[in-house]
VMD Tcl script that builds the backbone (N, CA, C; Angstrom):
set m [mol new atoms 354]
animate dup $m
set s [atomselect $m all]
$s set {name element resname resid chain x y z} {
  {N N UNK 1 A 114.450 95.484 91.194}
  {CA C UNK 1 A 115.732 95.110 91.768}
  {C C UNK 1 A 116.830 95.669 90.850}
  {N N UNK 2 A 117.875 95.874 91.715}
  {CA C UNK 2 A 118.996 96.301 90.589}
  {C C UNK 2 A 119.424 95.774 90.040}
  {N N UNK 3 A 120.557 96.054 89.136}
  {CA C UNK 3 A 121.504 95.373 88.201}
  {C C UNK 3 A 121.966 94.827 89.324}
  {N N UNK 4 A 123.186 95.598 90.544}
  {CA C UNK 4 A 124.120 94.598 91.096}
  {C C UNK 4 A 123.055 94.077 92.016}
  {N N UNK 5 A 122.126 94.607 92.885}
  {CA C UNK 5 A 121.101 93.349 93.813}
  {C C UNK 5 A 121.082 92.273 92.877}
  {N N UNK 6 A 120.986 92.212 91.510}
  {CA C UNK 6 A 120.489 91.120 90.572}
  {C C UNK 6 A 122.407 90.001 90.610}
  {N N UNK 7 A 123.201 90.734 90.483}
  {CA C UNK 7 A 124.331 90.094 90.327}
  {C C UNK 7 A 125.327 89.797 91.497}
  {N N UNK 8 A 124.574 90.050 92.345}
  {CA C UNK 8 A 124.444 89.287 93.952}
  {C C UNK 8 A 124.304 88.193 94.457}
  {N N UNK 9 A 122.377 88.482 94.004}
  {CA C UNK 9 A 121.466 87.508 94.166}
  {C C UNK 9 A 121.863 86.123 93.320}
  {N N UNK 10 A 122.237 86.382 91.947}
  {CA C UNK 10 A 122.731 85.481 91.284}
  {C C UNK 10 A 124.115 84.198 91.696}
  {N N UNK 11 A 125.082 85.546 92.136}
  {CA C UNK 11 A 126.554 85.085 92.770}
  {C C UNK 11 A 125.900 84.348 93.672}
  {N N UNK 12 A 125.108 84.399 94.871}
  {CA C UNK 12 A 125.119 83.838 96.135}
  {C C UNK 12 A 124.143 82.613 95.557}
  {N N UNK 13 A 123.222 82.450 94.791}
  {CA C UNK 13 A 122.594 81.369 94.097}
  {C C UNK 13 A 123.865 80.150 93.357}
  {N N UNK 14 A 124.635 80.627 92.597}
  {CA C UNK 14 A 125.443 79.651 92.082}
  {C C UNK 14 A 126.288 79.478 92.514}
  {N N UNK 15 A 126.557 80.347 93.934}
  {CA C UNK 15 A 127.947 79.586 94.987}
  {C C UNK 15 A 129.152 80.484 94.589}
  {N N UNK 16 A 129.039 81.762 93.524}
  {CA C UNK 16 A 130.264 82.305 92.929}
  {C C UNK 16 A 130.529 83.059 93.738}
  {N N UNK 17 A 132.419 83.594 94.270}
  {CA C UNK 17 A 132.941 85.047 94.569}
  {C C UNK 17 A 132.787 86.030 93.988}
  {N N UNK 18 A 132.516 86.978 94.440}
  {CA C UNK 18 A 132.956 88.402 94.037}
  {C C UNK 18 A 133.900 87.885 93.091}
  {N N UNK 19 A 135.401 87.249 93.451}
  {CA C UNK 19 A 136.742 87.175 93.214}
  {C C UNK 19 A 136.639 86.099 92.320}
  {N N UNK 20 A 135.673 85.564 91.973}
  {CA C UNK 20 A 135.890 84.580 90.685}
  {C C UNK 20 A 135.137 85.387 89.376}
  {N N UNK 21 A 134.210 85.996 90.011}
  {CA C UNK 21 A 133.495 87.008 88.829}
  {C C UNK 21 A 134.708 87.878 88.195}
  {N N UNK 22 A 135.340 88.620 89.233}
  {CA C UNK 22 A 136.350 89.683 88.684}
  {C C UNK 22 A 137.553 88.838 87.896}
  {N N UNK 23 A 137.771 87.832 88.208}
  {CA C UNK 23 A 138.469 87.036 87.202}
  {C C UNK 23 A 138.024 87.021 85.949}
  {N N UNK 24 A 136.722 85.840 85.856}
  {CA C UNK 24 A 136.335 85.660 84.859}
  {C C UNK 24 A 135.637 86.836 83.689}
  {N N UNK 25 A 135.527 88.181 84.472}
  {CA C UNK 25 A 135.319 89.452 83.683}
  {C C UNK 25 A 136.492 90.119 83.284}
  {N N UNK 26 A 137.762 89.620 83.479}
  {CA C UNK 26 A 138.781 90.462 83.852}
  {C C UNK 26 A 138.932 91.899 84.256}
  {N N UNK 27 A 138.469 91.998 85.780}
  {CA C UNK 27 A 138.469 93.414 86.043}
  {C C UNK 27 A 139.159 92.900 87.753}
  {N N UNK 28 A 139.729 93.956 88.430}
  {CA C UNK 28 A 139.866 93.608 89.925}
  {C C UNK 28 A 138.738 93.737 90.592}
  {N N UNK 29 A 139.105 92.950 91.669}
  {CA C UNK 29 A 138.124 92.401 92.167}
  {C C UNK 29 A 137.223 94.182 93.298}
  {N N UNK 30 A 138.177 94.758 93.561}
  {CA C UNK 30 A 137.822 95.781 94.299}
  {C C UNK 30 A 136.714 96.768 92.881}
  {N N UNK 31 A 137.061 96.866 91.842}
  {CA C UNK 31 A 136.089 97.709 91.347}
  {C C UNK 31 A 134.426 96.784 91.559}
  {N N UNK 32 A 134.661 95.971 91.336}
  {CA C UNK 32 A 132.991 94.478 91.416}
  {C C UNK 32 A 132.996 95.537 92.917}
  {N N UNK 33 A 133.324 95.054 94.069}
  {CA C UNK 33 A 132.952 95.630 95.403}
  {C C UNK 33 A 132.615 96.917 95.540}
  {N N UNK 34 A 133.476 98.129 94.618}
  {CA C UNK 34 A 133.116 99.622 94.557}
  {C C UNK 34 A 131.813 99.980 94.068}
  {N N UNK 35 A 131.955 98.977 92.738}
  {CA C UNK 35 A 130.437 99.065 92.073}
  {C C UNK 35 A 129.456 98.723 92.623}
  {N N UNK 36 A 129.382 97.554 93.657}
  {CA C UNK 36 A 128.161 96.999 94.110}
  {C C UNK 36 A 127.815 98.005 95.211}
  {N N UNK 37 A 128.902 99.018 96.162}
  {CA C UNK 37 A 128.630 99.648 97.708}
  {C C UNK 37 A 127.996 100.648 96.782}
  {N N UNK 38 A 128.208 101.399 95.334}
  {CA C UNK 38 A 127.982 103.052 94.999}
  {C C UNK 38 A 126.662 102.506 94.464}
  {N N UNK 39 A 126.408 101.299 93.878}
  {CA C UNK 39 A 125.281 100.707 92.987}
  {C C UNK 39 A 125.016 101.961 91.370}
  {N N UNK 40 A 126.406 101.673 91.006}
  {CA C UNK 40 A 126.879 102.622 89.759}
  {C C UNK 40 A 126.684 101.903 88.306}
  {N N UNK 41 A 126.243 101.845 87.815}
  {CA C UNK 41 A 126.194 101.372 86.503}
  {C C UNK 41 A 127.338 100.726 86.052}
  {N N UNK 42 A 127.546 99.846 85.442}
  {CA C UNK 42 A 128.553 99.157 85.037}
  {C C UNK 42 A 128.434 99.325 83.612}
  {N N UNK 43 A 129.729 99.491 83.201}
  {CA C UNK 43 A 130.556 99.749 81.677}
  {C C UNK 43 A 129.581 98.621 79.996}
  {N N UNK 44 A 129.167 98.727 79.771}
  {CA C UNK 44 A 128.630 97.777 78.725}
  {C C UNK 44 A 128.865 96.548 78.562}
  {N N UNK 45 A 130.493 96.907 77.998}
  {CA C UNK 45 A 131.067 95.262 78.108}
  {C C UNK 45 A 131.231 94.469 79.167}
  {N N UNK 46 A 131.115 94.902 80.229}
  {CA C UNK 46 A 131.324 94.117 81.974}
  {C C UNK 46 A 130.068 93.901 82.516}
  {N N UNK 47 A 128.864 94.571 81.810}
  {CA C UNK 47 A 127.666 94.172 81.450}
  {C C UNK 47 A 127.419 92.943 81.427}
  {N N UNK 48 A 127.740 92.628 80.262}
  {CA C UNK 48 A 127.872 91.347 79.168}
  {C C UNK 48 A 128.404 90.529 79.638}
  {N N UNK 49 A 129.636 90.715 79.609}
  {CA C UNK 49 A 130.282 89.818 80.595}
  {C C UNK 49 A 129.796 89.170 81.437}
  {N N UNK 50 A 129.374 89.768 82.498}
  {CA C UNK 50 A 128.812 89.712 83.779}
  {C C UNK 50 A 127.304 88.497 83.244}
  {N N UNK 51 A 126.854 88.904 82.596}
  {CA C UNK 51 A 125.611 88.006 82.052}
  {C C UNK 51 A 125.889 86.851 81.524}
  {N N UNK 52 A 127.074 87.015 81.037}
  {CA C UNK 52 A 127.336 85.521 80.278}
  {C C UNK 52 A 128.438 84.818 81.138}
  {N N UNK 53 A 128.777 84.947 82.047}
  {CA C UNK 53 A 129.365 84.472 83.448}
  {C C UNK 53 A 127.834 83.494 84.339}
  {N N UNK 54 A 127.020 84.600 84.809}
  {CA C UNK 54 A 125.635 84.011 85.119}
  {C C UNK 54 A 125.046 83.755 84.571}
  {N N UNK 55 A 125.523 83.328 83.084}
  {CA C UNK 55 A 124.471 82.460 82.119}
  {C C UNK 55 A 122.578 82.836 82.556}
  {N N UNK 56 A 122.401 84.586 82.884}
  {CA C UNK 56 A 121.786 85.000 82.322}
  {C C UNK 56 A 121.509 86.334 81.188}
  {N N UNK 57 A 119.874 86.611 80.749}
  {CA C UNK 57 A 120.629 87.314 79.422}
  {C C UNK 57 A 120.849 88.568 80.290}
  {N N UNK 58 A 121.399 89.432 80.001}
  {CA C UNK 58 A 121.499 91.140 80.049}
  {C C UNK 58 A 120.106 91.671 80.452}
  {N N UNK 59 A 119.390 91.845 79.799}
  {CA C UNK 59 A 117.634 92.020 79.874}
  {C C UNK 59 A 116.976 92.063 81.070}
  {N N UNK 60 A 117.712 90.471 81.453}
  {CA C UNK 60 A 117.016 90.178 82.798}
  {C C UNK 60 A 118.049 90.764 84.144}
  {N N UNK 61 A 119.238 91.314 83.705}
  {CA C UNK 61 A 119.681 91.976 84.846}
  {C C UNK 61 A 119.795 93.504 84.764}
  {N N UNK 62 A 119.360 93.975 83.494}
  {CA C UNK 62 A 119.390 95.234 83.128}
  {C C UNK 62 A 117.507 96.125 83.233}
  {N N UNK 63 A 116.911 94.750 83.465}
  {CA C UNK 63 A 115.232 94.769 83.547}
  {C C UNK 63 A 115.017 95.675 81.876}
  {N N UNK 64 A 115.386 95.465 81.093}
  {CA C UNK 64 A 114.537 96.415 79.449}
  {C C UNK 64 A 113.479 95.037 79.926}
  {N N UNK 65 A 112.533 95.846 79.402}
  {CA C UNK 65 A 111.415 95.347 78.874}
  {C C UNK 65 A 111.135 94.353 77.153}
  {N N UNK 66 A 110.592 93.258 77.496}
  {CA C UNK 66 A 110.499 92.733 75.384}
  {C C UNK 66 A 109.588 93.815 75.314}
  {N N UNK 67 A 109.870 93.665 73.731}
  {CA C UNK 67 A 109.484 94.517 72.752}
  {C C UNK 67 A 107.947 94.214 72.177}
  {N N UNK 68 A 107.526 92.755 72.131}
  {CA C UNK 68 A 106.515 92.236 72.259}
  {C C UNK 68 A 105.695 91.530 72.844}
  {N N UNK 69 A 104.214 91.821 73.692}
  {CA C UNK 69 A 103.172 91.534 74.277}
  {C C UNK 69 A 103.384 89.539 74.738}
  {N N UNK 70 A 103.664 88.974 74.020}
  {CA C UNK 70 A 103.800 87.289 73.736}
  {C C UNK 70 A 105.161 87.070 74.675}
  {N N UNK 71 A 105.936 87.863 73.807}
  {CA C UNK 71 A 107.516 87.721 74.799}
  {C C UNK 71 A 107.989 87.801 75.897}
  {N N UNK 72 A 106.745 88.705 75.920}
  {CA C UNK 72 A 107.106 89.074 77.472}
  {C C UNK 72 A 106.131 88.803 78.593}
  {N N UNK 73 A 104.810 87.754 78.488}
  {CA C UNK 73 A 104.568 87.459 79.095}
  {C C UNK 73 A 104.853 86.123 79.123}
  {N N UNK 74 A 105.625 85.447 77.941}
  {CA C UNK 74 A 106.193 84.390 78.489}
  {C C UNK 74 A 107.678 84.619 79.081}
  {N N UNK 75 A 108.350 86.058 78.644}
  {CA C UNK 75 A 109.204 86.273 79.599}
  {C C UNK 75 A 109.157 86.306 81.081}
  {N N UNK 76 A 108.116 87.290 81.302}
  {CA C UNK 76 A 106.969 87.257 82.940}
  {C C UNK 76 A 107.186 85.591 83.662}
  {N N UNK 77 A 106.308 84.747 82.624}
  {CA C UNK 77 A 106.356 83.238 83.124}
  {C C UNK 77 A 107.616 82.821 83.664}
  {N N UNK 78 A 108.102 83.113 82.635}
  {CA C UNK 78 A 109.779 82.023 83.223}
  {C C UNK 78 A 110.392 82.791 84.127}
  {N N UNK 79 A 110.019 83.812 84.109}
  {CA C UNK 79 A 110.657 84.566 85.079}
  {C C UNK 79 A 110.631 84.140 86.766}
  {N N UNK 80 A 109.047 84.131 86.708}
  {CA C UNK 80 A 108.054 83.379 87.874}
  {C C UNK 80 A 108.866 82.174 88.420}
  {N N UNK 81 A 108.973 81.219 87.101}
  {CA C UNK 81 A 109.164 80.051 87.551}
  {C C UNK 81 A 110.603 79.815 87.888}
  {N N UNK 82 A 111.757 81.165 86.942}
  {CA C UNK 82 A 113.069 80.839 87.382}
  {C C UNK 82 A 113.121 81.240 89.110}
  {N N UNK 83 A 112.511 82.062 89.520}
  {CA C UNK 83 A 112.332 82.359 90.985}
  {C C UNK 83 A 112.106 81.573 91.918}
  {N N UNK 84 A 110.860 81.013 91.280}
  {CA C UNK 84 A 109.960 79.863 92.060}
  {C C UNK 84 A 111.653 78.710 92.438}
  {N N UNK 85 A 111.829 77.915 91.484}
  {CA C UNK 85 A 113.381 77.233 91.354}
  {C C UNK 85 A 114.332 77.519 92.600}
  {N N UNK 86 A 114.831 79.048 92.102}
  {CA C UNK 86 A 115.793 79.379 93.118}
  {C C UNK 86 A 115.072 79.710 94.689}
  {N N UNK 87 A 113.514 79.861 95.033}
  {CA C UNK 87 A 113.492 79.927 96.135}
  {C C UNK 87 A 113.987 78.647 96.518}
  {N N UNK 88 A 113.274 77.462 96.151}
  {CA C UNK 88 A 112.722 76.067 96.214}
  {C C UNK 88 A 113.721 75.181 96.062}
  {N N UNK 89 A 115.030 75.586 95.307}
  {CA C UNK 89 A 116.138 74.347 94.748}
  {C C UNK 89 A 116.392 73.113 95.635}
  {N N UNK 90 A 116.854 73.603 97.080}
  {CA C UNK 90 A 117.334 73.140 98.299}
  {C C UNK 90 A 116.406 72.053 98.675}
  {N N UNK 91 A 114.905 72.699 98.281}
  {CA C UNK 91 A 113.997 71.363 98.611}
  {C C UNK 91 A 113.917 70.335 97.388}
  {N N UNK 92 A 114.210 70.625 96.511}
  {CA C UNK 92 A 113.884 69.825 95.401}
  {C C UNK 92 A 114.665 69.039 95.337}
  {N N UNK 93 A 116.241 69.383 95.145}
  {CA C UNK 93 A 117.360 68.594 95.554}
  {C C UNK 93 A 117.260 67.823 96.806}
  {N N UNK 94 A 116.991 67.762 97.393}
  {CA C UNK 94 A 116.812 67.020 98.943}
  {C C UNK 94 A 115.573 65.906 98.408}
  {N N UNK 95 A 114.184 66.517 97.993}
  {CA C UNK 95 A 113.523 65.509 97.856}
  {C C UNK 95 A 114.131 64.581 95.943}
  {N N UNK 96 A 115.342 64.665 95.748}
  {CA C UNK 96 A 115.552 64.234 94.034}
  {C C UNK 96 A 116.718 63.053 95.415}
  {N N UNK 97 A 117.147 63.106 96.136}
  {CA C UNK 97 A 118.113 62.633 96.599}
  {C C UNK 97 A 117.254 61.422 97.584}
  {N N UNK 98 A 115.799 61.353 98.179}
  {CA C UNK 98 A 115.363 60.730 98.430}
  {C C UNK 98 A 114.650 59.384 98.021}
  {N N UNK 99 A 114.800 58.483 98.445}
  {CA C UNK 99 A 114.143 57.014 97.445}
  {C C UNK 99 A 112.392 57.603 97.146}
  {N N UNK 100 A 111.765 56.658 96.305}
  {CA C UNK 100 A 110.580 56.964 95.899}
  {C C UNK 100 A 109.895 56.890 97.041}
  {N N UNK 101 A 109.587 55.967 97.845}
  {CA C UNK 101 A 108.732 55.814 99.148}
  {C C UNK 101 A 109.479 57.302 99.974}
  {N N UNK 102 A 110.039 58.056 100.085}
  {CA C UNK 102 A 110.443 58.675 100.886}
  {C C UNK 102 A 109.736 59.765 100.533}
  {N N UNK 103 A 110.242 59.744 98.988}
  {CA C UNK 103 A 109.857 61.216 98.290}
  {C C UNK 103 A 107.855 61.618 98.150}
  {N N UNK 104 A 107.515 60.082 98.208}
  {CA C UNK 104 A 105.733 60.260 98.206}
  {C C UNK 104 A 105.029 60.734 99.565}
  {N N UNK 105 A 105.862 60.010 101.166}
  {CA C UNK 105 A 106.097 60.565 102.331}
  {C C UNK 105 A 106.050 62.079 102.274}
  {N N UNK 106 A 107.020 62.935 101.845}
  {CA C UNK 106 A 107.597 64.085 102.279}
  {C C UNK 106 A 106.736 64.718 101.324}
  {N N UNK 107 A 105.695 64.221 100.097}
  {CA C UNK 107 A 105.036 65.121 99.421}
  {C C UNK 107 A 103.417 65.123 100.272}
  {N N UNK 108 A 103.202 64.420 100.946}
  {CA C UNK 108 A 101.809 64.031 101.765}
  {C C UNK 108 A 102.423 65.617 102.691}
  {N N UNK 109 A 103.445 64.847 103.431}
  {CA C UNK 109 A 103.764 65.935 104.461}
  {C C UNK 109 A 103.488 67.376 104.207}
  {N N UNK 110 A 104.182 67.940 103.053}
  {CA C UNK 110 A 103.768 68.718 101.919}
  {C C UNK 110 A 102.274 69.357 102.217}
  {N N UNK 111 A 101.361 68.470 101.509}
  {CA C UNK 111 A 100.075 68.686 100.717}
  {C C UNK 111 A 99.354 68.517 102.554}
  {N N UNK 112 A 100.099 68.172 103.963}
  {CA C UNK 112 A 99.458 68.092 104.962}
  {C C UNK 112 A 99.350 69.600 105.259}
  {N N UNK 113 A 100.592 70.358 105.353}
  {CA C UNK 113 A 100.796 71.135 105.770}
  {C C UNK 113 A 100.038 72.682 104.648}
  {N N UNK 114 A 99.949 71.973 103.393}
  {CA C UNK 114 A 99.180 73.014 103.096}
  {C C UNK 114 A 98.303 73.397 103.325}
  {N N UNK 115 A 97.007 72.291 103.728}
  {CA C UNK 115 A 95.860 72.530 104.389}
  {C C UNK 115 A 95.743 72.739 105.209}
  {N N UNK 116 A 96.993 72.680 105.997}
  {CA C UNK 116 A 96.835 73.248 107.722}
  {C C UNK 116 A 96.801 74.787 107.462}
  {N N UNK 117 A 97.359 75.537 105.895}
  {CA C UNK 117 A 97.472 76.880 105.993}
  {C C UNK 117 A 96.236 77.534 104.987}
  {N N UNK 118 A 95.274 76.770 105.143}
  {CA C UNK 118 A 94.301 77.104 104.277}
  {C C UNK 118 A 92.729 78.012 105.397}
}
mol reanalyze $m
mol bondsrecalc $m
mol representation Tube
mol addrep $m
């Protein structure tokens, strides 16, 4: 995935504008839009920026690889699981908002429907 598919995917995950990013990077908002239609590399520091806006690191929107075997397959992991999260949030939140009898309900329902796909 790209850098901007990655700083998309991110924006539309945490609810952000285009137009609050270009704020908080200080750049206008039309270069964020130029950059994302040409899918052009972005400047270093707007890089950075950009990562520490989506409070993620650079790495993970720039894809480098760790440097070591350990790092990076627990990078791999969390990676998995930060995904897993953002497919899943909507349900998790929904079942965190449900009473306990509700939430043991909707996990049967769950574990019904998995075996129906087995």
């Amino acid at each position: 995935m790209s850098f901007w598919k990655k700083v998309c995917y991110e924006l539309d995950f945490q609810n952000i504008s285009r137009k609050e990013l270009a704020y908080k990077i200080d750049v206008p908002v039309a270069t964020i839009n130029r950059a994302i239609e040409r899918n052009s590399n972005p400047y270093a520091i707007d890089a950075l920026r950009i990562s520490k806006v989506l409070g993620v690191s650079l790495e993970y929107l720039l894809e480098i690889p760790q440097s070591q075997d350990n790092e990076d397959n627990y990078s791999q992991n969390e990676s998995k699981q930060l995904e897993l999260y953002k497919k899943y949030h909507r349900v998790i939140h929904t079942l965190e908002s449900l009473s306990l009898n509700k939430q043991k309900i909707a996990l049967k329902i769950f574990e019904q429907c998995g075996e129906l796909g087995k």
